[in-house]
C-alpha positions as CSV (number, residue, x, y, z in Angstrom):
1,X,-68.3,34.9,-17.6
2,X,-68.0,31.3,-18.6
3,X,-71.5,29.6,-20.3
4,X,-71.5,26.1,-20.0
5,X,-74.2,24.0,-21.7
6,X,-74.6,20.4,-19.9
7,X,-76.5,18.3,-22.1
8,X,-78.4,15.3,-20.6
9,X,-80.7,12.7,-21.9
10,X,-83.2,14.1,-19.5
11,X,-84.2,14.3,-16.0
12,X,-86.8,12.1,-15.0
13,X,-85.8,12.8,-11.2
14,X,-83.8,14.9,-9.0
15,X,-82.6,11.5,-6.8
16,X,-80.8,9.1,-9.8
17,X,-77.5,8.9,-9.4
18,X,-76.1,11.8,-12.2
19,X,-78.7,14.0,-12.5
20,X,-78.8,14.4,-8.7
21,X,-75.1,15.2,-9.2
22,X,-75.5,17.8,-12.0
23,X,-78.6,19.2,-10.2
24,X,-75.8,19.9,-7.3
25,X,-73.2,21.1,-9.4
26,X,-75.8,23.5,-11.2
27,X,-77.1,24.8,-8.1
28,X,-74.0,25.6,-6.2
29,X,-71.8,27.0,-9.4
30,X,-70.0,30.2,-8.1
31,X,-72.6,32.5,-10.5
32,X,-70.2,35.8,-10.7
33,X,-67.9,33.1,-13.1
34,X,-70.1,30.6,-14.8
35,X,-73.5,30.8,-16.1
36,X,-75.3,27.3,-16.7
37,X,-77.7,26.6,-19.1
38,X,-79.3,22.8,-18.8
39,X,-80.2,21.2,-22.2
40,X,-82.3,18.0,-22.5
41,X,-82.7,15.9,-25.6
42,X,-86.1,15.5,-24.4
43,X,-88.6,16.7,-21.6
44,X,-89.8,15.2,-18.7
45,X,-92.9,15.4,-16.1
46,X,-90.6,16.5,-13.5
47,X,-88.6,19.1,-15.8
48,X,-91.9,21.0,-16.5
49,X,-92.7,21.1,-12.8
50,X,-90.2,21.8,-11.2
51,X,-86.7,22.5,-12.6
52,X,-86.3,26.3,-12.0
53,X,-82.3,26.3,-11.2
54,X,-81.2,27.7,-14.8
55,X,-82.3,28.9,-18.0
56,X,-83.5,25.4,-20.4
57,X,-83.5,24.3,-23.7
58,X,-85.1,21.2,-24.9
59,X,-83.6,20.1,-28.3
60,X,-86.7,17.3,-28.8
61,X,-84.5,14.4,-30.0
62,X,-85.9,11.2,-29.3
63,X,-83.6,8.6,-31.6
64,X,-80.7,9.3,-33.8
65,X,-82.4,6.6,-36.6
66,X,-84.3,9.8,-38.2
67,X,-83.9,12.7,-40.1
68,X,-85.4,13.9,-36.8
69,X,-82.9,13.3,-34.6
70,X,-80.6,15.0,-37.0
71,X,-82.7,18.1,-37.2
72,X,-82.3,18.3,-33.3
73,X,-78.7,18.4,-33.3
74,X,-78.6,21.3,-35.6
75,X,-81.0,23.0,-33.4
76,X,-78.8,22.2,-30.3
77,X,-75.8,23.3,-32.4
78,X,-77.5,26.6,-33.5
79,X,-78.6,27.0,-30.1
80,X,-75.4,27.0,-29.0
81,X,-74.4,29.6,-31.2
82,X,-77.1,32.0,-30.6
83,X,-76.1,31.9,-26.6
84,X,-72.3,32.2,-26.8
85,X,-71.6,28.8,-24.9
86,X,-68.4,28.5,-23.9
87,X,-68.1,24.7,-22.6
88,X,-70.8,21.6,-23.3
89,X,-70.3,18.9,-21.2
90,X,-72.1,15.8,-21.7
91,X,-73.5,12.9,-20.0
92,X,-74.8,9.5,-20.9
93,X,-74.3,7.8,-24.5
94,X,-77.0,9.5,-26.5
95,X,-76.4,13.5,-24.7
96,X,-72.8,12.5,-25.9
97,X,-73.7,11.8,-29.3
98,X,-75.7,15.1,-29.7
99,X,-73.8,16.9,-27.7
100,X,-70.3,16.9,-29.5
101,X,-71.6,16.5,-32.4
102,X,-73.7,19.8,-32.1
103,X,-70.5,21.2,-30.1
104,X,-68.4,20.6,-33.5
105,X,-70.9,22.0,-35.9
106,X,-71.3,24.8,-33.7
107,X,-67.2,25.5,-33.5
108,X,-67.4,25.3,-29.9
109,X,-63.7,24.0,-28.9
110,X,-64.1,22.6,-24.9
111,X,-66.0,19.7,-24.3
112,X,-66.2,17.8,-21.6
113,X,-67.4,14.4,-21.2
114,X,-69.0,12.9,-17.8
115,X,-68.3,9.5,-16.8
116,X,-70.7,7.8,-14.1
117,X,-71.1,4.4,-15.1
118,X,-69.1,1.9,-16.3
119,X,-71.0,1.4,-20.1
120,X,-71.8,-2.1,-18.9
121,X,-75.1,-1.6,-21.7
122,X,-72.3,-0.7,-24.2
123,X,-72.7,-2.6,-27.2
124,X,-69.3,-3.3,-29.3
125,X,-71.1,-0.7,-32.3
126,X,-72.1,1.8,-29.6
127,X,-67.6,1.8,-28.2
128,X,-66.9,2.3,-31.7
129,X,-69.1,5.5,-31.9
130,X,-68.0,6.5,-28.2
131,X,-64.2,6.1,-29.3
132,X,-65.1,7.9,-32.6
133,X,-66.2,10.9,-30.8
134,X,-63.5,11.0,-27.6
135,X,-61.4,13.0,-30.4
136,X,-63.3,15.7,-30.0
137,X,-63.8,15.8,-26.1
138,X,-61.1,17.9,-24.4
139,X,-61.4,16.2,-20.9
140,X,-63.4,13.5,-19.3
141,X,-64.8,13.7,-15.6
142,X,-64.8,10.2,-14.0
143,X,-66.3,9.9,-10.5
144,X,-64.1,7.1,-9.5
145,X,-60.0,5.8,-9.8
146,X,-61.4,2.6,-10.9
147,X,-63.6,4.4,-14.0
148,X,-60.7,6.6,-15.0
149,X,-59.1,3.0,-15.6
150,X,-62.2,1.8,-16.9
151,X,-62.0,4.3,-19.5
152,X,-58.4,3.6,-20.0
153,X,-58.5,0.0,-20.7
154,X,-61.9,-0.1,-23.0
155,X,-62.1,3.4,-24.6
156,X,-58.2,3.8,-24.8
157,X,-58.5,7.4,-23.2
158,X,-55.4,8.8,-22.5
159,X,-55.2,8.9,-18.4
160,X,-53.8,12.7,-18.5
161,X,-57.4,13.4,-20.3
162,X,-59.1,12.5,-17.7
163,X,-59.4,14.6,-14.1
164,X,-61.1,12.4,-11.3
165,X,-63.8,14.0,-9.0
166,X,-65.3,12.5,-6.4
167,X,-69.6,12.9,-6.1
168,X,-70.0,15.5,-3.4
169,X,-72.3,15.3,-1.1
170,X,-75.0,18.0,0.4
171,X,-74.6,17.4,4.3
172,X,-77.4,20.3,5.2
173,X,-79.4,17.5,4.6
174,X,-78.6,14.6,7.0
175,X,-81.3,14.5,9.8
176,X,-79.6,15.8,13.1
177,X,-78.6,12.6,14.9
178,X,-81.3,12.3,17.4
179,X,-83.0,9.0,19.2
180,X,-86.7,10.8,18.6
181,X,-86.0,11.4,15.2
182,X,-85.1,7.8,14.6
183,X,-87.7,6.4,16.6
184,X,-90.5,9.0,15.1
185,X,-88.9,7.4,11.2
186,X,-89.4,3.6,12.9
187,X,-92.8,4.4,13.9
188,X,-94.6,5.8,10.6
189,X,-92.3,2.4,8.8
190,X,-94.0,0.2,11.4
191,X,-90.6,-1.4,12.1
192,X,-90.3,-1.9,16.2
193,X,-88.0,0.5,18.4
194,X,-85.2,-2.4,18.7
195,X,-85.2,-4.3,15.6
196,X,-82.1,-4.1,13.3
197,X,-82.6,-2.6,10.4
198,X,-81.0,-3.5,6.8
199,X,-81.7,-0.4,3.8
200,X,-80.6,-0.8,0.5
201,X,-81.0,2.6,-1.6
202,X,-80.8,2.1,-5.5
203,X,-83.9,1.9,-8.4
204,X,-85.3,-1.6,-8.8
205,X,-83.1,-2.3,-12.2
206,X,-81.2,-6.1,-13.0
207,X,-77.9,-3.8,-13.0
208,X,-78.5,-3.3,-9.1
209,X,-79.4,-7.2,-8.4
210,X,-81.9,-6.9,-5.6
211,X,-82.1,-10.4,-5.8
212,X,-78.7,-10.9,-4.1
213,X,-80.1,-8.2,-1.0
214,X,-82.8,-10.6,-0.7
215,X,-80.9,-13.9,-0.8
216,X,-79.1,-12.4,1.6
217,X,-81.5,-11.1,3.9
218,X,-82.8,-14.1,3.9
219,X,-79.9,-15.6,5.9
220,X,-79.5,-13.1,8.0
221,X,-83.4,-13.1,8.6
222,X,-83.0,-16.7,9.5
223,X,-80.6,-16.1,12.4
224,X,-81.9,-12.8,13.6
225,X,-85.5,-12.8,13.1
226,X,-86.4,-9.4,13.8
227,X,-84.4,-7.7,11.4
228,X,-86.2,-5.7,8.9
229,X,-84.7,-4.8,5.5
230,X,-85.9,-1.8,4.0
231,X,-86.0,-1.4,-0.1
232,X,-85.8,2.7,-1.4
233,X,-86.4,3.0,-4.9
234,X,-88.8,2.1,-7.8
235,X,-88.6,0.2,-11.0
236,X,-89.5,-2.4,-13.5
237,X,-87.5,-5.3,-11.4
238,X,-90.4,-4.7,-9.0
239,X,-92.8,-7.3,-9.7
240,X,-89.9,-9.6,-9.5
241,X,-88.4,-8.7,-6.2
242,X,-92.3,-8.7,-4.4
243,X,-92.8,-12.5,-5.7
244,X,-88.7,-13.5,-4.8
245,X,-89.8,-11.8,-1.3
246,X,-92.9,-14.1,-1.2
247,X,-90.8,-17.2,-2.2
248,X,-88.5,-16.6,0.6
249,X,-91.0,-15.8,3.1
250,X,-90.0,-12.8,3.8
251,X,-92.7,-10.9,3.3
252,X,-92.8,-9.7,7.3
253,X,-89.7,-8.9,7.4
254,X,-89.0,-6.8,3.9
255,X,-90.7,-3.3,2.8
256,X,-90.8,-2.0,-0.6
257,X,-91.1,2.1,0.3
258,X,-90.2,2.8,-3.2
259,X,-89.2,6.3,-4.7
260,X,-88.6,8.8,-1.5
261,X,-87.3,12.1,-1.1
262,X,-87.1,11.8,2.1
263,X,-84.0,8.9,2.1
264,X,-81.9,11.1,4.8
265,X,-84.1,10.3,7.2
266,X,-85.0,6.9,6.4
267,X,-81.5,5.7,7.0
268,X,-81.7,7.5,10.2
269,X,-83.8,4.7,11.2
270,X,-81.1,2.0,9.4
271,X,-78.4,0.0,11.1
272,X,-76.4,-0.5,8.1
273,X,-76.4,0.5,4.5
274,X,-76.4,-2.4,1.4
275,X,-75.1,-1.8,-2.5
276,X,-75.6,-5.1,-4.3
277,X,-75.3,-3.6,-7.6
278,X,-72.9,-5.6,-10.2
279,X,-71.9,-2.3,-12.0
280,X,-71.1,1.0,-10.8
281,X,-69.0,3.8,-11.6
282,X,-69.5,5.2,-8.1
283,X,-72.4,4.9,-5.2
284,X,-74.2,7.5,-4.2
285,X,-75.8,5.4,-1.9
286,X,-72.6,4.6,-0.5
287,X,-72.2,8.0,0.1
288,X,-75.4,8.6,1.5
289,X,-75.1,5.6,4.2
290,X,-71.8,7.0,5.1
291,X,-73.0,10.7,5.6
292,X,-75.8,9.0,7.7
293,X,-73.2,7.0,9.7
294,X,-73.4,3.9,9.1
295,X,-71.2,1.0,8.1
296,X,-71.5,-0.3,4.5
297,X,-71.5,-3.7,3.2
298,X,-71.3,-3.5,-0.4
299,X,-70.2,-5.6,-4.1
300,X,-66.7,-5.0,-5.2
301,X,-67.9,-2.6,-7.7
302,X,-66.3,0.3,-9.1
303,X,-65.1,3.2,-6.3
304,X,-66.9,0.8,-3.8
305,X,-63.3,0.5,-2.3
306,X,-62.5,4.3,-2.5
307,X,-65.3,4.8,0.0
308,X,-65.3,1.9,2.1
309,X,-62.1,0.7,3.9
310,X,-62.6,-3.0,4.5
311,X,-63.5,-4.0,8.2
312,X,-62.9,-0.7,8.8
313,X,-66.4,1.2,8.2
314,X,-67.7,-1.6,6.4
315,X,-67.0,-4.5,4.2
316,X,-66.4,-5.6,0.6
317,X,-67.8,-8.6,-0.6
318,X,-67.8,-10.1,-4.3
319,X,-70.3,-9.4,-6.7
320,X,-73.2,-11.9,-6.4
321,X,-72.2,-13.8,-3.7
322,X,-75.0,-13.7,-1.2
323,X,-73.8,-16.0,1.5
324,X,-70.9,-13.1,2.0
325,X,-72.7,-10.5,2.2
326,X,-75.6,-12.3,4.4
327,X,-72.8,-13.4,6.3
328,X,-71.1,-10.0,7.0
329,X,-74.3,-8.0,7.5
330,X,-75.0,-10.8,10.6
331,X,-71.2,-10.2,12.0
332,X,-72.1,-6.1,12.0
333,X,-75.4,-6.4,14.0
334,X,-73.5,-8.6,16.6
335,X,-70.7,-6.6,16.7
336,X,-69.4,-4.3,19.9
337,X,-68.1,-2.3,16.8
338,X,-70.6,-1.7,14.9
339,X,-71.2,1.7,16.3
340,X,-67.2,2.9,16.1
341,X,-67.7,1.8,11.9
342,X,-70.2,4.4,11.4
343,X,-68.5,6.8,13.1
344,X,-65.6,5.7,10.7
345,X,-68.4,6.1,7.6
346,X,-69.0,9.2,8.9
347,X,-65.4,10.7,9.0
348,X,-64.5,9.1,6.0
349,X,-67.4,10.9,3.9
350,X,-66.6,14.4,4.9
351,X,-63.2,14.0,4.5
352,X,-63.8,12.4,1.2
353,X,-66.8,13.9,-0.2
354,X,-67.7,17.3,0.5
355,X,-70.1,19.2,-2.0
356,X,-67.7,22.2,-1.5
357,X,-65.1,19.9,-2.5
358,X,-66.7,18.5,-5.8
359,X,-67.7,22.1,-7.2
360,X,-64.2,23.6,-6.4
361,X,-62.7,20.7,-8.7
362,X,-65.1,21.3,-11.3
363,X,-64.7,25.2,-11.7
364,X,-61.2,24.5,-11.9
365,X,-61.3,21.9,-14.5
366,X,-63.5,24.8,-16.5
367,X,-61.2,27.5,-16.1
368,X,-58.0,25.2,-16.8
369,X,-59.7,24.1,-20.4
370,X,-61.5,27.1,-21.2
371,X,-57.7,29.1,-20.6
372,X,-56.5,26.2,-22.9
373,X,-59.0,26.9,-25.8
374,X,-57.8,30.5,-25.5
């Protein structure tokens, strides 16, 4: 039996980007070969309530500027010993800290380090203390081509270090495609029966530049009137985005639904998906419209073009420019096409992304380093 300790900053909830992928990969880990243990630098709300997929540990580190934070990392290290882990594999900048740093005190010789974004809140200290530590870590995951390169040209991480797997995807979960489910969806949104309908998935942060979704809605809005643009997610950018929306006078046309678990079956009410974000690693939003079947427009971020296949099931504009994307989301909703592209999203996303997919690769990449550790 292989333990594996994945260390995270904490889970604040199940639907950001990495933790919902790490809540997958905990969840569906074949459990005759690898036992997971989750351990958080600090709790959460949501961690007390309702994780309950594997044993926890919660190391209580809140900053790294205290003989505090030091005293955690020996407890995580010691922790480590006292349950015979096998493999840590870390995520974020300050789980990555802890986490190899515990890993080395604790003699613990397979680390594995996550990459989901593309460290564009790096500062040039914090690269020096990522590259410091990558001489400890014994093989990085990337989600994307475009992050393993990422990682190549600002880290200096040797490619063959680095195994890229794709974010899988639970499709149990997409709604069954049905007219009454989408019209039941429109009806509790108060959005009309026939009125196009724009969704952007992604929590209300400057790094995901709502502002650009609204410019651009507001062209679109200007030519097709009834379109309605839906917003999924919460943040602090908020405030902001209510009081652009009022500027623009769009206030009719755009609803802020905030954090929902229910986002499968919102964007069976959707037309077409949006990412405006100006730094990925890799969408699951993308993802998600895809699996719901629909086309994407999306900035040329990251694995953007890994998923989307330009004027194929979507299209690929440039970061910021809101005239574009406007532009292309008005050409899908008068297309003939427009249907055929998310049938393309659709086929590309199983074929790309499959849950079964991502955990295979992972258990794999386990048994390959733990064998090499041997």
């Amino acid at each position: 039996m292989i333990k594996i300790a994945f260390v995270i900053d904490t889970v604040e909830s199940p639907t950001a980007g990495t933790e919902k992928q790490l809540l997958l990969l905990i969840k569906h880990l074949d459990r005759t070969r690898f036992e997971p243990y989750l351990c958080v630098l600090r709790s959460s709300k949501w961690i007390e309530e309702k994780f309950d997929l594997c044993s926890l540990f919660v190391a209580g580190i809140d900053s790294f500027k205290t003989i505090t934070g030091l005293k955690g990392i020996l407890r995580l290290s010691g922790w480590f010993n006292e349950n015979g882990i096998n493999i840590v594999q870390t995520h974020f900048r300050d789980s990555s800290i802890a986490g190899i740093l515990a890993a080395r005190f604790a003699g613990i010789k397979t680390v594995i380090g996550t990459r989901r974004n593309q460290g564009y809140w790096l500062t040039p200290v914090e690269l020096r203390m990522q590259k410091f530590l990558d001489r400890w870590v014994t093989a990085y995951i990337a989600n994307s081509q475009s992050t393993k390169q990422w990682m190549a040209n600002t880290e200096g991480v040797d490619l063959k270090r680095v195994e890229v797997i794709n974010n899988g995807f639970d499709f149990s979960i997409i709604e069954t495609e049905s007219d009454i489910n989408r019209k039941e969806m429109r009806l509790s949104l108060g959005v009309a029966e026939d009125a196009p309908v724009i969704g952007i998935v992604a929590n209300l942060r400057p790094i995901k530049d709502h502002a650009t979704f609204l410019q651009a809605a507001n062209i679109v809005h200007a030519q097709i009137p009834t379109a309605r643009f839906l917003i999924i997610g919460d943040g602090s950018e908020k405030p902001v985005l209510q009081k652009q929306t009022e500027e623009l006078k769009l206030t009719d046309a755009v609803i802020f639904l905030g954090a929902r678990l229910d986002v499968p079956r919102i964007l069976a009410a959707c037309d077409i998906g949006v990412l405006s974000s100006r730094s990925e690693s890799f969408s699951n939003a993308i993802v998600e419209y895809m699996a719901a079947g629909l086309p994407v427009v999306t900035t040329d971020v990251g694995g953007a073009r890994e998923a989307v296949d330009d004027g194929i099931n979507g299209f690929i504009v440039a970061i910021g420019d809101f005239e574009e994307m406007g532009k292309r989301i008005i050409e899908l909703l008068k297309a003939d096409t427009i249907k055929q592209m998310g049938r393309e999203s659709r086929k590309r996303s199983l074929e790309r992304f499959a849950l079964t997919s991502m955990v295979a690769k992972t258990e794999y990449l386990y048994n390959r380093c733990q064998e090499g550790s041997n």
